[in-house]
C-alpha positions, 0 to 999 in steps of 0.5 A: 663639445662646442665652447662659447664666450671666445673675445680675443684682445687682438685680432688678424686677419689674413686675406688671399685677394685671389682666391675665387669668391674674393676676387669676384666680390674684392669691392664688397671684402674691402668694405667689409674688411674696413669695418673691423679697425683695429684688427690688423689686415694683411694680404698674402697670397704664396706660401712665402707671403703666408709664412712672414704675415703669420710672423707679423701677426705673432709680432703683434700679439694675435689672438684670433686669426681669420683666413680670408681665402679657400681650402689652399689658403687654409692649408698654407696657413695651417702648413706654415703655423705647424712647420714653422712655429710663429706663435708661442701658442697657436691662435684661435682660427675663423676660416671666411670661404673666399676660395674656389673650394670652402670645404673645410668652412662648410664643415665648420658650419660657416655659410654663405659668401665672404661678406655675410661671413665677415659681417656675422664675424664682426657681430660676434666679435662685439657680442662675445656670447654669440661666439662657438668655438670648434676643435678639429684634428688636422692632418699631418703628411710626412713626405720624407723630403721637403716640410710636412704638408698640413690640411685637412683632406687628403685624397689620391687616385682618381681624387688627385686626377679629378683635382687636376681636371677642374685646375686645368678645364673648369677653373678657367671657366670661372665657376667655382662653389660645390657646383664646379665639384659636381661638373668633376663628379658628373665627369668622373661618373660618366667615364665610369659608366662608360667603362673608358679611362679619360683625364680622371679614371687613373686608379693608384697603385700602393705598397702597403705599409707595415702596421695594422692600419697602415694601407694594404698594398694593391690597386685603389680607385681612390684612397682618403682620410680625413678630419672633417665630418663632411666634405663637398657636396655634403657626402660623408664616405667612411664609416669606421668604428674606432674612437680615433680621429682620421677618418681613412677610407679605400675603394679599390679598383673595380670594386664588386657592385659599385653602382648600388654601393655608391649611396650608402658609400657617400652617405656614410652608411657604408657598414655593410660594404665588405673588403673582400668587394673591394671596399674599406673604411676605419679610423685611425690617428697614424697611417702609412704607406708608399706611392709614386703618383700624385696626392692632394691636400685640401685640393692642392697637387703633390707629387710622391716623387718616386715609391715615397713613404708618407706618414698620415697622422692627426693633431691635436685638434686646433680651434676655430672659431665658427661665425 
């Protein structure tokens, strides 16, 4: 259900001056950022900046809190009001894509650059009416050690190995958007076609865990579970039947058919692709299981560390508000 009429008394907006889309157009932000007195404007790039201007922020009673940034900004916001607990109620949330990935933001329906986005904010901020409110469910990651990691994407396998190749050969080309996502697929494509294990074709192995809808043990080309309905490139590879709210989805290694299983795969018309072929999606609010490889949350690495357990679970949804 999409709500309307949201008019925070105060509103913060936190901007990663980093992140891609930002840093190329960081004249063009200022200005737009100028325009929004007397929000209260902060700059935070690490996790230790995020975490003392959310503080900040819940000091001066924010109602309505905008994330200038990309998905990894999104997640450390995310990470940091849910481990750490700043504000007595969570805010309202508006994500400005200003990163190198905006998958969470397109998902929620926000387009265009970081200065069509906050000058459509500003409107609807004056114009109550125009506000649409969303809920999403958010992603909790259980490590056993260290603080929970919260986002929305996690991905492992050739995900995680795909994420490392863009961080380490196309990042430092400076191209960024659902293009520099359809140079990783094209790569991940043409290893596949070739039948030749290179920097993405790393499956991942898997203990399985103990539940019903825990991961069955095995080798997988890729494991994900989300909670957006749409990822990069617009695909939307589950397609499980339950009324739950992490969507969780395993291909395992060299599945049976998988060039003419792709489509339906990532269109989401995946409801004939059978197990047996090595193909698997349902919904779930809790999922666990055990690696030792690297996974990512909203396009940042993590390592296992080991055969570590992780719990994958579902919030309550948070809000955002959608520009």
């Amino acid at each position: 259900m999409v709500e309307t009429g949201f008019a925070p008394a105060v509103t913060g907006i936190l901007c990663n001056t980093l992140g891609g889309r930002l840093r190329k157009r960081r004249k063009a932000v200022r200005r737009a950022l100028g325009d929004f007195a007397p929000a209260r404007i902060r700059e935070a790039c690490t996790v230790d900046e995020v975490t003392a201007a959310l503080h900040a922020f819940a000091g001066e009673g924010i109602e309505l809190l905008v994330v200038a940034g990309g998905d990894g900004t999104v997640q450390m916001v995310l990470s940091s009001l849910f481990n750490y607990r700043p504000f007595s109620k969570m805010p309202v949330l508006a994500v400005i894509p200003g990163g190198t990935t905006n998958m969470t933001a397109l998902d929620l329906g926000v387009r265009g650059g970081p200065v069509r986005a906050l000058r459509r904010l500003q409107r609807c901020l004056h114009e109550p009416a125009r506000t649409r409110l969303v809920r999403r469910p958010v992603i909790r990651v259980e490590r056993g050690e260290g603080p929970d990691v919260y986002g929305m994407f996690f991905g492992a396998g050739v995900i995680a190995s795909g994420v490392s190749y863009f961080q380490s050969r196309i990042r430092r080309l400076g191209i960024t958007g659902e293009f520099a996502s359809g140079l990783v697929v094209l790569r991940f494509l043409g290893e596949l076609l070739t039948g030749r294990r290179g920097r993405i074709m790393r499956p991942v192995e898997v203990a399985p865990g103990a539940g019903d809808n825990d991961i069955q043990g095995g080798t997988y080309l890729f494991v994900l579970a989300s909670t957006l309905q749409r990822l990069l490139l617009g695909v939307r590879p589950y397609w499980g039947g339950q009324d739950e709210p992490l969507h969780v989805t395993c291909v395992r290694e060299s599945p049976r058919r998988f060039w003419r299983s792709l489509p339906p795969l990532l269109a989401g018309r995946g409801s004939k692709l059978r197990e047996e072929d090595g193909y698997l999606s349902w919904n779930a609010r809790v999922v666990d299981m055990a690696m030792a490889d690297h996974f990512v949350v909203d396009g940042e690495l993590y390592s296992a560390g080991g055969e570590r357990s992780l719990r994958l679970s579902a919030t309550d949804p948070a809000v955002f508000l959608v520009p």
